[in-house]
MOPAC internal coordinates of N, CA, C and O (Angstrom, degrees):
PM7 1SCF
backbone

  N    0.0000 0     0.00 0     0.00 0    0    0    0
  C    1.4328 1     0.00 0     0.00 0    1    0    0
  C    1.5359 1   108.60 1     0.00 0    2    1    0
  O    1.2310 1   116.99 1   -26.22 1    3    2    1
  N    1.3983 1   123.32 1   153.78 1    3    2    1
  C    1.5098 1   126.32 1  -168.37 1    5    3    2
  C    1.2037 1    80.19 1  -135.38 1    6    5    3
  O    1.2310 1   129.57 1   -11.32 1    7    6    5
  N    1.6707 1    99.16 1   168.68 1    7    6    5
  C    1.4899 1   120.10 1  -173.28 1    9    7    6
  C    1.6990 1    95.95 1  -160.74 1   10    9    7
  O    1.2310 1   126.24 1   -65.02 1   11   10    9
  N    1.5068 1   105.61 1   114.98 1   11   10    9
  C    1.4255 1    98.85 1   163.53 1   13   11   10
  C    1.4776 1   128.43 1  -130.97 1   14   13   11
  O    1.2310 1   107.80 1   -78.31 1   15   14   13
  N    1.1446 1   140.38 1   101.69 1   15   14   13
  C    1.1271 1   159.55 1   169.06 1   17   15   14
  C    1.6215 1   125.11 1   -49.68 1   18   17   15
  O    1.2310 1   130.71 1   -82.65 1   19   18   17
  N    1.6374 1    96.93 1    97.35 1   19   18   17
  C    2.1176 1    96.80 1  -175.13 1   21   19   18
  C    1.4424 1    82.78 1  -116.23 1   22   21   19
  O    1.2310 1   125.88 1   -47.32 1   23   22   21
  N    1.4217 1   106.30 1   132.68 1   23   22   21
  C    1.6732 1   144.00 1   156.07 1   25   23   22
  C    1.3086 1   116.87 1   -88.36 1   26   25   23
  O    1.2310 1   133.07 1   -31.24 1   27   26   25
  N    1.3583 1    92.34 1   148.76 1   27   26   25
  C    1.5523 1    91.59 1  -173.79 1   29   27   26
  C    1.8817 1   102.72 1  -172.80 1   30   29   27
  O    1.2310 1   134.82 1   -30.89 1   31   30   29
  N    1.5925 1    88.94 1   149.11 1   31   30   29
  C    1.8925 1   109.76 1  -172.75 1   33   31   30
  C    1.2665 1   115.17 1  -131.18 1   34   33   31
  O    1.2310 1   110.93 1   -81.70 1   35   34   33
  N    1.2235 1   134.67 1    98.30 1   35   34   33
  C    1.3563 1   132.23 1   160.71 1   37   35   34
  C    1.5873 1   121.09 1  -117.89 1   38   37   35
  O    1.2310 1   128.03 1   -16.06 1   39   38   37
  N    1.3364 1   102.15 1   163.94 1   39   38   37
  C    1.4619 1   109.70 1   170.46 1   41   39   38
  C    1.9757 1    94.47 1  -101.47 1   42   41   39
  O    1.2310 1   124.36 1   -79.08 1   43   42   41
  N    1.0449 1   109.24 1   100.92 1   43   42   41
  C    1.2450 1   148.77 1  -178.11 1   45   43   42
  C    2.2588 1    96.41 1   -58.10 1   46   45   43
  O    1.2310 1   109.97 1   -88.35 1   47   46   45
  N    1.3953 1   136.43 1    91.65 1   47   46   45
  C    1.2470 1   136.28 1   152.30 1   49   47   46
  C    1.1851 1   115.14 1   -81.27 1   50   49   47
  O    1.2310 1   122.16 1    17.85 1   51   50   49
  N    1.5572 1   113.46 1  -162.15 1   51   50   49
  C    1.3025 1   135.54 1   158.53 1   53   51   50
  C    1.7126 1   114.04 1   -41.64 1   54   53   51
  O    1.2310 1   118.95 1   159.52 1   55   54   53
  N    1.5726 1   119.61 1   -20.48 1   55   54   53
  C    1.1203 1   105.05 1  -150.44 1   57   55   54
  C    1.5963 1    93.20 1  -109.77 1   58   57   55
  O    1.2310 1   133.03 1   -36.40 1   59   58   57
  N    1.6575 1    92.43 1   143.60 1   59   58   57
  C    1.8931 1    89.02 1  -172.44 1   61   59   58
  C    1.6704 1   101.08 1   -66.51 1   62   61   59
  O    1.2310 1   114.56 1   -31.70 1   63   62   61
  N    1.0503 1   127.91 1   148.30 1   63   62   61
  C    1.5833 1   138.99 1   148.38 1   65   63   62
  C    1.3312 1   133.09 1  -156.92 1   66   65   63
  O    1.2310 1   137.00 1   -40.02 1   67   66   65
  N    1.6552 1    84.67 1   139.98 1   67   66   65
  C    1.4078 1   104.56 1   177.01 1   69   67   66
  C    2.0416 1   126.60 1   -47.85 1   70   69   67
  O    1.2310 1   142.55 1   -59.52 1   71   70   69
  N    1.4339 1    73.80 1   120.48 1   71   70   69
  C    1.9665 1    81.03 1   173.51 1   73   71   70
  C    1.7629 1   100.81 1   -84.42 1   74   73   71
  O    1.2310 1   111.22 1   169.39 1   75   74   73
  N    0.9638 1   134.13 1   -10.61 1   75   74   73
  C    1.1875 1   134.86 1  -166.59 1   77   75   74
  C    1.6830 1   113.27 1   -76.71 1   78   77   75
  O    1.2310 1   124.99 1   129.33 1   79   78   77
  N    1.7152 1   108.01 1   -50.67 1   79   78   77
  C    1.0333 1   142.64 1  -166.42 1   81   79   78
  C    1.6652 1   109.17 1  -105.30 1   82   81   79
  O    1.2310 1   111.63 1   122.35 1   83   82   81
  N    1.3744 1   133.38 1   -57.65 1   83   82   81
  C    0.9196 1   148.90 1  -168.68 1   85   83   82
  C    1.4246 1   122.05 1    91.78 1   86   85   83
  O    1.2310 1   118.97 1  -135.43 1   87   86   85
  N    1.2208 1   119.57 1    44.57 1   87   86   85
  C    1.7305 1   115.27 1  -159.96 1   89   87   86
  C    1.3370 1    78.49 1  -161.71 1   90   89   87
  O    1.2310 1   128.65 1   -11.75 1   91   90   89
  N    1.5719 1   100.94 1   168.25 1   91   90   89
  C    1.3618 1   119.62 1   179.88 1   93   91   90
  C    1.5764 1   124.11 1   -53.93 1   94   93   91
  O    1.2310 1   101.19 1   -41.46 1   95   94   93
  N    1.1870 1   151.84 1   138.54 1   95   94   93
  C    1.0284 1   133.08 1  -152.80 1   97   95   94
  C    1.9050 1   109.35 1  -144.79 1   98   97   95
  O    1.2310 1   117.23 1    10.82 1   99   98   97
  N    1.6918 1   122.88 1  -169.18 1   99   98   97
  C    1.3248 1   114.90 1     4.31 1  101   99   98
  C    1.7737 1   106.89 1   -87.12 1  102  101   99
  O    1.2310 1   126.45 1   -13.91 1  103  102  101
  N    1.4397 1   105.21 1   166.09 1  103  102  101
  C    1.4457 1   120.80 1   178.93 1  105  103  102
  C    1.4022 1   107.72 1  -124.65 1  106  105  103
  O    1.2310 1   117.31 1   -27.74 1  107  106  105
  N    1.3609 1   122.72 1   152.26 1  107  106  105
  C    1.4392 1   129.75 1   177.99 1  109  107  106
  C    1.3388 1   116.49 1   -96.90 1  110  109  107
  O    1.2310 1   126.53 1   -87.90 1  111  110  109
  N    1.1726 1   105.04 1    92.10 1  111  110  109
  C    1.7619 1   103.41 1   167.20 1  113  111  110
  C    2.0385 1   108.86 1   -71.87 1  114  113  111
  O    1.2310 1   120.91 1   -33.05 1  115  114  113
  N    1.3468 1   115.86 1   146.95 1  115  114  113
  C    0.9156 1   108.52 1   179.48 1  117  115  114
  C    1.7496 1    93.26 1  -151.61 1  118  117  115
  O    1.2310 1   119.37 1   177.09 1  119  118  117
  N    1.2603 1   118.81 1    -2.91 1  119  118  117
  C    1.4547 1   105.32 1   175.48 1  121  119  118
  C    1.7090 1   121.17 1   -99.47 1  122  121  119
  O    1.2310 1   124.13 1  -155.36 1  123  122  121
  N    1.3800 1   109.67 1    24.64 1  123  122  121
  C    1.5025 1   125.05 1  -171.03 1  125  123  122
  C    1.3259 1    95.67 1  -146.28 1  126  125  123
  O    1.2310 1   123.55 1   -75.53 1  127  126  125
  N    1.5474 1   110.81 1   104.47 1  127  126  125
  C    1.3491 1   107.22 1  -179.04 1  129  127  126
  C    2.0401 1   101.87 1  -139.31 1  130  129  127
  O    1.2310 1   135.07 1   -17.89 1  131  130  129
  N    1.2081 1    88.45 1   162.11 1  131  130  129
  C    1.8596 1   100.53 1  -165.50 1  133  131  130
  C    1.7227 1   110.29 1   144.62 1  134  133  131
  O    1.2310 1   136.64 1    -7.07 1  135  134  133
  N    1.2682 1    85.39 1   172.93 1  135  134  133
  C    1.4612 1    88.51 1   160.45 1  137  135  134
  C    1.7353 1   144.94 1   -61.16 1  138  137  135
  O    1.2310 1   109.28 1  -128.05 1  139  138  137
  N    1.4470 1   137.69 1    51.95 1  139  138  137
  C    1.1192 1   139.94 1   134.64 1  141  139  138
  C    1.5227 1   131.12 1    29.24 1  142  141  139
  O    1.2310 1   121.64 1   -71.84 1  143  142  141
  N    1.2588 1   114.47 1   108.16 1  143  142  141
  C    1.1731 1   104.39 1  -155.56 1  145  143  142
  C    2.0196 1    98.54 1  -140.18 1  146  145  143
  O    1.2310 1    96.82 1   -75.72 1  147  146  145
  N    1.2818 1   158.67 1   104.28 1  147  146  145
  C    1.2994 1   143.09 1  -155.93 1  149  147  146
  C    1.3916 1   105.06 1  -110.75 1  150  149  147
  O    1.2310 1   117.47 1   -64.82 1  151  150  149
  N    1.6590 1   122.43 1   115.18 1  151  150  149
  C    1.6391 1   114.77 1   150.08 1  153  151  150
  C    0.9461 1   118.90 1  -104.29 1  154  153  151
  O    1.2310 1   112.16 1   -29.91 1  155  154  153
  N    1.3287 1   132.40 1   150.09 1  155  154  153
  C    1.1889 1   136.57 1  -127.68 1  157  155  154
  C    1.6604 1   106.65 1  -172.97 1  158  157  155
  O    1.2310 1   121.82 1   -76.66 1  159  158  157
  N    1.5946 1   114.13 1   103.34 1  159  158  157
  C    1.3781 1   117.70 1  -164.84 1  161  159  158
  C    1.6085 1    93.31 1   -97.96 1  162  161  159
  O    1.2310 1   112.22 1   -31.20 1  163  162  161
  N    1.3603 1   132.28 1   148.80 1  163  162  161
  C    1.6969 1   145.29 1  -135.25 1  165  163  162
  C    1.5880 1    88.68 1  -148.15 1  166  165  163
  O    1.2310 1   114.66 1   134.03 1  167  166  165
  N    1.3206 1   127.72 1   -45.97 1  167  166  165
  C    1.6937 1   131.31 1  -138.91 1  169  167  166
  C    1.2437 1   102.86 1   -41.64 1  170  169  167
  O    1.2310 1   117.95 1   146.86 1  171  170  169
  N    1.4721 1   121.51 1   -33.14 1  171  170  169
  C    1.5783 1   107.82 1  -167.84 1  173  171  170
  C    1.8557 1   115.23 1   -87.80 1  174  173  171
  O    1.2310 1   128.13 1  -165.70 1  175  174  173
  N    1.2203 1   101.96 1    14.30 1  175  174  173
  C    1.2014 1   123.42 1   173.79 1  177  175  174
  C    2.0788 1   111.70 1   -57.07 1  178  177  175
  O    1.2310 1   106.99 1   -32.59 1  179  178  177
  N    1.1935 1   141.82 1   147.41 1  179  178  177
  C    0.9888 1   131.60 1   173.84 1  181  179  178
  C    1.3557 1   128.52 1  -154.55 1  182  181  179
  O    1.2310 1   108.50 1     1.29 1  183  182  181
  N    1.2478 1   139.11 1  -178.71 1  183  182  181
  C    1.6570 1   122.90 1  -167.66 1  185  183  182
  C    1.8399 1   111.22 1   -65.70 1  186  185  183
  O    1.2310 1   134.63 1   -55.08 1  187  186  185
  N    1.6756 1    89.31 1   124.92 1  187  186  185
  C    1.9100 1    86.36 1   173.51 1  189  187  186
  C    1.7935 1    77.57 1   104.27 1  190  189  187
  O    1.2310 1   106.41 1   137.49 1  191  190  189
  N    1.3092 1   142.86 1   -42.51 1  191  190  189
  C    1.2414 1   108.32 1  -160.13 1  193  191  190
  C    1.5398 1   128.39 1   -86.86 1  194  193  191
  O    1.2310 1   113.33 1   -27.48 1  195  194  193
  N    1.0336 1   130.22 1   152.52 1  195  194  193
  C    1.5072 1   129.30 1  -145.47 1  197  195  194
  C    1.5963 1   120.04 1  -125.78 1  198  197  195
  O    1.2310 1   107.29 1  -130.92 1  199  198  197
  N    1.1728 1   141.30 1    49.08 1  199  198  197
  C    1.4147 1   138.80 1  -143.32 1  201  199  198
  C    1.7927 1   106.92 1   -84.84 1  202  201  199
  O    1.2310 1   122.43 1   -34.13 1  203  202  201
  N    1.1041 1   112.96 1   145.87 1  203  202  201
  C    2.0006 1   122.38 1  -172.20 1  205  203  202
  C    1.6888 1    68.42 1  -128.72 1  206  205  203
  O    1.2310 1   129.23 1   -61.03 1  207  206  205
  N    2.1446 1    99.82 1   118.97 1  207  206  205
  C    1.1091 1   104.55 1   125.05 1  209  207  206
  C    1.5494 1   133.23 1  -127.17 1  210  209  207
  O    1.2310 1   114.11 1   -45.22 1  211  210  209
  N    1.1954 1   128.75 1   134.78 1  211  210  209
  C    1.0748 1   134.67 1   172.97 1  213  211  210
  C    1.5262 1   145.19 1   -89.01 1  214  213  211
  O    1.2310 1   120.29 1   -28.77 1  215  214  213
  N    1.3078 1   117.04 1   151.23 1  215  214  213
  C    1.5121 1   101.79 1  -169.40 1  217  215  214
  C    1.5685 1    93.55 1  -134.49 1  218  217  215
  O    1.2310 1   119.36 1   -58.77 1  219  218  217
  N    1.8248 1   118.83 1   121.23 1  219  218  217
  C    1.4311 1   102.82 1   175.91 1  221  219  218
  C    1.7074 1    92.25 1  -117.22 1  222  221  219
  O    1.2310 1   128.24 1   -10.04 1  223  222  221
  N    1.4426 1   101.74 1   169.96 1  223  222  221
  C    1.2074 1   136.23 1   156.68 1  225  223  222
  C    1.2023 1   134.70 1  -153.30 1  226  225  223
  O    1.2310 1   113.91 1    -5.15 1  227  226  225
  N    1.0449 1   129.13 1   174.85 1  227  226  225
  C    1.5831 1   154.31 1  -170.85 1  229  227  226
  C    1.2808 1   126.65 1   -86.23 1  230  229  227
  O    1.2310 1   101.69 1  -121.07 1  231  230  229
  N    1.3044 1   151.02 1    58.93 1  231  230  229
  C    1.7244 1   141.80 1  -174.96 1  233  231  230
  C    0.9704 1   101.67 1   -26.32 1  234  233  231
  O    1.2310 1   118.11 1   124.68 1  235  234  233
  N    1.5635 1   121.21 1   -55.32 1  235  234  233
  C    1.7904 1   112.42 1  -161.28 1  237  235  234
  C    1.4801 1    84.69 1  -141.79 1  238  237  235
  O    1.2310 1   130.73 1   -30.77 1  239  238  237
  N    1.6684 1    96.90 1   149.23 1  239  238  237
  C    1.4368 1   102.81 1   164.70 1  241  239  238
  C    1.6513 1   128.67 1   -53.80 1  242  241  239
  O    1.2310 1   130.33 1   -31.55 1  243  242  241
  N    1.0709 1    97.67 1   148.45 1  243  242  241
  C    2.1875 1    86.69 1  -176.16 1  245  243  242
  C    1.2263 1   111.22 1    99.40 1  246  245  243
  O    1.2310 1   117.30 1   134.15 1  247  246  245
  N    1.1491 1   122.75 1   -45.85 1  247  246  245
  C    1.4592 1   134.42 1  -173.26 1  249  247  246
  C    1.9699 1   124.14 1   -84.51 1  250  249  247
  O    1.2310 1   129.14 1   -50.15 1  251  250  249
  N    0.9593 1    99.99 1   129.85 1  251  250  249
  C    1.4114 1   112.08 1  -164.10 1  253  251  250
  C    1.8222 1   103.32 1   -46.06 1  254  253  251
  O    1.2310 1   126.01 1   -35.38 1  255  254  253
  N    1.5187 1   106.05 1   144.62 1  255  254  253
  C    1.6053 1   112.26 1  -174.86 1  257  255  254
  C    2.2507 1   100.72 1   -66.28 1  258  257  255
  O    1.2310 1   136.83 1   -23.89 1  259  258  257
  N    1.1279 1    85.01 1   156.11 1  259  258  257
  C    1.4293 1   109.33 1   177.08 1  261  259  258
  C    1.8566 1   119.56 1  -121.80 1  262  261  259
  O    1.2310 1   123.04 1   -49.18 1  263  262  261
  N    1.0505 1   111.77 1   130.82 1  263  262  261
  C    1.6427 1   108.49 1   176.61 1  265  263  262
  C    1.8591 1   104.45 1   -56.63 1  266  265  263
  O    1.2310 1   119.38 1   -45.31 1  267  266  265
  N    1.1051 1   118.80 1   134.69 1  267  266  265
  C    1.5205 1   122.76 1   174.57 1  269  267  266
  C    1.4841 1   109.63 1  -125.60 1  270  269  267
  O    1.2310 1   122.93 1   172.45 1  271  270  269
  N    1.4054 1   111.99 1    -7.55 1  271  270  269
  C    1.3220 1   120.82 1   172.97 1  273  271  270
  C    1.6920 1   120.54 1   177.54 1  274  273  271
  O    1.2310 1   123.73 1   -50.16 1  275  274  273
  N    1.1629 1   110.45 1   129.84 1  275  274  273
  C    1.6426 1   133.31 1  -177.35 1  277  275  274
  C    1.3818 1   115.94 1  -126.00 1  278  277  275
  O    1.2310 1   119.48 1   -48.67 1  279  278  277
  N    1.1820 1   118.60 1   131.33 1  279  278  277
  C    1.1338 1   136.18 1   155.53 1  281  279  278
  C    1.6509 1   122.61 1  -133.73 1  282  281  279
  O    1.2310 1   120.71 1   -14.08 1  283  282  281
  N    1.5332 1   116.26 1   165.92 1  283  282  281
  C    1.6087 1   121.92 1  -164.51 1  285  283  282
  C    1.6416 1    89.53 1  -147.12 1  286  285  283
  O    1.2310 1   124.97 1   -81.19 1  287  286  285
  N    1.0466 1   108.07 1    98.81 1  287  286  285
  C    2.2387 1   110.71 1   171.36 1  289  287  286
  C    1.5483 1    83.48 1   -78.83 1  290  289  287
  O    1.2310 1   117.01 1   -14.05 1  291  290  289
  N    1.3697 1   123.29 1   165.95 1  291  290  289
  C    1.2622 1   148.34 1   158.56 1  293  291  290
  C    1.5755 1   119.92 1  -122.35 1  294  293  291
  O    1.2310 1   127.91 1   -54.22 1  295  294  293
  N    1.2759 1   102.38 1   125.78 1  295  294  293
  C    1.7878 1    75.12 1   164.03 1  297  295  294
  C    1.8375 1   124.92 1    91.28 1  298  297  295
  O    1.2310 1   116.08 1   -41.66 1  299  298  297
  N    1.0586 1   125.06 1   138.34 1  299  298  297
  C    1.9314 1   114.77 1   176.74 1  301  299  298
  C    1.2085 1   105.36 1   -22.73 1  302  301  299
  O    1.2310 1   117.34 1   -40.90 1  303  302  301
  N    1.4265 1   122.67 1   139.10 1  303  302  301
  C    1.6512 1   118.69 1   168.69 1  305  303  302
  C    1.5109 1    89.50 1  -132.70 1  306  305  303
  O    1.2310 1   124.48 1   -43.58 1  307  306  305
  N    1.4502 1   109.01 1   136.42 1  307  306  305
  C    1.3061 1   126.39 1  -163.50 1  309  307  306
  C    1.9515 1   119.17 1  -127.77 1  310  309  307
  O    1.2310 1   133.10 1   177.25 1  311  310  309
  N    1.8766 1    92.30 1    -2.75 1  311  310  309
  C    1.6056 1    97.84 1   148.06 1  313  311  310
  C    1.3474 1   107.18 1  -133.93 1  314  313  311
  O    1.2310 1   122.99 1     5.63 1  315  314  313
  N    1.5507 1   111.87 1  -174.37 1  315  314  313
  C    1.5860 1   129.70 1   160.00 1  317  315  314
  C    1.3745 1   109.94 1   -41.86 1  318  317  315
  O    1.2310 1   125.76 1   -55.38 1  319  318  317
  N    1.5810 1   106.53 1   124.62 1  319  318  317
  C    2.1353 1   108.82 1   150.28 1  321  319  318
  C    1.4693 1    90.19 1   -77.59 1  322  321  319
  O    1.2310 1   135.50 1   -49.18 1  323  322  321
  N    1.4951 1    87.61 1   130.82 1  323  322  321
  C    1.7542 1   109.65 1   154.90 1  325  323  322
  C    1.6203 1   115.74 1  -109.50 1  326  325  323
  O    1.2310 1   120.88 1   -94.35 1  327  326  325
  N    1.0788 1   115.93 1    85.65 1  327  326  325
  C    1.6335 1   119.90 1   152.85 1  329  327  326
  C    1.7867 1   113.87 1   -27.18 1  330  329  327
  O    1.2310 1   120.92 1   -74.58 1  331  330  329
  N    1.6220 1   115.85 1   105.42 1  331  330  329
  C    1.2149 1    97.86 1   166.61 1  333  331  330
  C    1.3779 1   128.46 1   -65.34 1  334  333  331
  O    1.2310 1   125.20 1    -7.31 1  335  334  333
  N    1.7210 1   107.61 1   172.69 1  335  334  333
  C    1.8837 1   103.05 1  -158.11 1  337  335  334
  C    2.0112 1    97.38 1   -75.45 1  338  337  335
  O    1.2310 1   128.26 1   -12.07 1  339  338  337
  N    0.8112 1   101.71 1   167.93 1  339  338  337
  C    1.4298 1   111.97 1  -176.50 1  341  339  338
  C    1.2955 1   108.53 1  -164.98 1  342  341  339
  O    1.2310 1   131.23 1   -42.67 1  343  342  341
  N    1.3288 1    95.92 1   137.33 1  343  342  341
  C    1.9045 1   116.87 1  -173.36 1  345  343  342
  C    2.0257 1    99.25 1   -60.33 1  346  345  343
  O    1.2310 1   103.82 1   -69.02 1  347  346  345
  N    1.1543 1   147.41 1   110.98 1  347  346  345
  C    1.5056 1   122.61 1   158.19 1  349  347  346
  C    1.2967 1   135.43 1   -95.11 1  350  349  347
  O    1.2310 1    96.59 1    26.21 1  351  350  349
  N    1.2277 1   159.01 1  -153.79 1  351  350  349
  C    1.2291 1   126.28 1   148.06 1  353  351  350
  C    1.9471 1    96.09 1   160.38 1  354  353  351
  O    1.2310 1   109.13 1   142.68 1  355  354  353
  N    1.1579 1   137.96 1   -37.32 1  355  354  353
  C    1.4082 1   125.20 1  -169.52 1  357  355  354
  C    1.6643 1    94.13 1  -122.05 1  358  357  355
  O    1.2310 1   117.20 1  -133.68 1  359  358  357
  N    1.4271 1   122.94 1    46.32 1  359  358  357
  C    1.3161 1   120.23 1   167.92 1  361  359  358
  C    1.6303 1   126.55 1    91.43 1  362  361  359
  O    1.2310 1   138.07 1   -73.85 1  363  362  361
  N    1.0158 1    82.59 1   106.15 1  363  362  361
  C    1.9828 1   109.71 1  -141.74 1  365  363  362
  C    1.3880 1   100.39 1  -125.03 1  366  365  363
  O    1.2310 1   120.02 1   -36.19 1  367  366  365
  N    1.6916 1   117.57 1   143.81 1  367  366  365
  C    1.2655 1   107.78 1   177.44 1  369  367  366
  C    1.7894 1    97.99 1  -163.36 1  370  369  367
  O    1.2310 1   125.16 1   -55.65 1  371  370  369
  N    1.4392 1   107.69 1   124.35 1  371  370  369
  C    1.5895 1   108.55 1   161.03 1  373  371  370
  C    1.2398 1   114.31 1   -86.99 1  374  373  371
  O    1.2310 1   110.03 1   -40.23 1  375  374  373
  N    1.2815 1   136.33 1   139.77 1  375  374  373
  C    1.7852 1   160.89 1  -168.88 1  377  375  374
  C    1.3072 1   110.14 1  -127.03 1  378  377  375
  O    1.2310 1   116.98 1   -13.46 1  379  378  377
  N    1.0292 1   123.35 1   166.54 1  379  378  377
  C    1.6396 1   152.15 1  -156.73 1  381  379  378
  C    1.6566 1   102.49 1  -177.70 1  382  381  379
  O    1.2310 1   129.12 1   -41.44 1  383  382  381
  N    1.3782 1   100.03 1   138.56 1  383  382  381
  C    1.7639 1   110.99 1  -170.10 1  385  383  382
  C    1.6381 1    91.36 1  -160.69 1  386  385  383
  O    1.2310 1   125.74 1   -60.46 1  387  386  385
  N    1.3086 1   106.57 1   119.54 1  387  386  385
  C    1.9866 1   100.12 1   158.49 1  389  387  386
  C    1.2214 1    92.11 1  -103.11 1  390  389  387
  O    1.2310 1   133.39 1   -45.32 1  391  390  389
  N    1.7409 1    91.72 1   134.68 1  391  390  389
  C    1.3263 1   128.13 1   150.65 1  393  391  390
  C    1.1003 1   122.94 1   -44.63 1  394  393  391
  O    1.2310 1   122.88 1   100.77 1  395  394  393
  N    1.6507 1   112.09 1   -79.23 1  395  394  393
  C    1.1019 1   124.28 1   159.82 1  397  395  394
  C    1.5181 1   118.68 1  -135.73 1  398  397  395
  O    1.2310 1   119.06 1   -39.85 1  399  398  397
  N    1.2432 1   119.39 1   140.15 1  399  398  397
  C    1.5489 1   135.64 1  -144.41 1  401  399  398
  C    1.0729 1   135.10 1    81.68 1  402  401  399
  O    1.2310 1   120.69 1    13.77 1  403  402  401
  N    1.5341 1   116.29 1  -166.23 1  403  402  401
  C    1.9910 1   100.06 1   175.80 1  405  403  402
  C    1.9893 1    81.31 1  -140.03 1  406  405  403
  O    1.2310 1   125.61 1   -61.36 1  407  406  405
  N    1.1362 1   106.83 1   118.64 1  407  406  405
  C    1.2478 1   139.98 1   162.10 1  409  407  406
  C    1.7332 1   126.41 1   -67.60 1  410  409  407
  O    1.2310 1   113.65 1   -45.60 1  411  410  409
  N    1.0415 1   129.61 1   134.40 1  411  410  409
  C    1.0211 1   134.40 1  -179.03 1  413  411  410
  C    1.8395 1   100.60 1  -110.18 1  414  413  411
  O    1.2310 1   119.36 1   -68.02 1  415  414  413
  N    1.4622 1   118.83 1   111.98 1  415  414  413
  C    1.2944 1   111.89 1  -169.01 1  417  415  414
  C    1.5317 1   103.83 1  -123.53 1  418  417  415
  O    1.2310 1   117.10 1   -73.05 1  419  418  417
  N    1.5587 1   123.12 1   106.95 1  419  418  417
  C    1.4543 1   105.15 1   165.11 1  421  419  418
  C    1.0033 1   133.05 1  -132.31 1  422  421  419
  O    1.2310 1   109.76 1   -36.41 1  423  422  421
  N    1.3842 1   136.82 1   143.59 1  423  422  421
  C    1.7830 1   124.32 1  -146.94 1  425  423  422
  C    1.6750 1    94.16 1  -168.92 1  426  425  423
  O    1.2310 1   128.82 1    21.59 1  427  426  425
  N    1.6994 1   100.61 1  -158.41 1  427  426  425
  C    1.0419 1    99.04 1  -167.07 1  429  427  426
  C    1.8102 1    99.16 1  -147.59 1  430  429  427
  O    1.2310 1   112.75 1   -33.44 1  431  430  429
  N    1.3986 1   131.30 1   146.56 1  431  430  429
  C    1.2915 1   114.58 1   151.11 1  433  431  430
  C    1.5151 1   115.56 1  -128.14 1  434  433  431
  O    1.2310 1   128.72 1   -34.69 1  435  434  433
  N    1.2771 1   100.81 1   145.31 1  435  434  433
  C    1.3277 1   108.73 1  -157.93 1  437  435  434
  C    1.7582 1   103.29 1  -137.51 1  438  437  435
  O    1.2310 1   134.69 1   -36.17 1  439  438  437
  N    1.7244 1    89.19 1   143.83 1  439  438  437
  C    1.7843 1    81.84 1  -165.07 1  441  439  438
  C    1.3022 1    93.05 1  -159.26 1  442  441  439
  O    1.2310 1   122.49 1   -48.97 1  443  442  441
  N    1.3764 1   112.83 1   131.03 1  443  442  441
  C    1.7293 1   130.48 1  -176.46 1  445  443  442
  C    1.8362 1    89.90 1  -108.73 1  446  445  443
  O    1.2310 1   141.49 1   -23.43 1  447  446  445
  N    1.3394 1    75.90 1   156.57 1  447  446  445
  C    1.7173 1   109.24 1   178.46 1  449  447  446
  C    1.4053 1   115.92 1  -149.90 1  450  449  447
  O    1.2310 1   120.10 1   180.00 1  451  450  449

């Protein structure tokens, strides 16, 4: 079994991006595949602020990514986002988007195979 662990720090805008990659996003990873798993530290989050994160993937290779999971925190967040685990494998990507504000988001996703 493997386990690989990508970290990641941004000041989180308007603009969607990849935690996977670090650049604007979404992007298709397809050479890290397994089970997927996102933590995700919020604290600097504050009243009025609004964070979209997203998780896409692929049904079949070739074929354009699909949302497999969304969420929107509002507001002080005072534990960990946990991304549930999810199978990845034909081009996969976790995102970050403020709603409203600019967020400081840093976490980790980590995914054995």
């Amino acid at each position: 079994m493997a386990f690989t662990e990508i970290t990641f720090s941004q000041a989180v805008d308007t603009t969607e991006w990849s935690c996977v990659t670090d650049t604007a996003g979404p992007d298709a990873e397809s050479t890290i595949t397994g089970w997927m798993q996102g933590h995700l530290n919020l604290s600097d989050m504050v009243a009025d602020d609004e964070l979209q994160i997203t998780v896409y993937e692929k049904v079949v290779a070739g074929e354009a990514q699909l949302i497999y999971f969304r969420a929107n925190p509002v507001g002080p967040q005072s534990r960990a986002f946990l991304i549930p685990a999810i199978y990845v494998k034909n081009g996969w990507d976790v995102t970050t988007k403020a709603i409203t504000g600019t967020i400081t988001v840093t976490g980790s996703i980590r995914v054995v195979s």
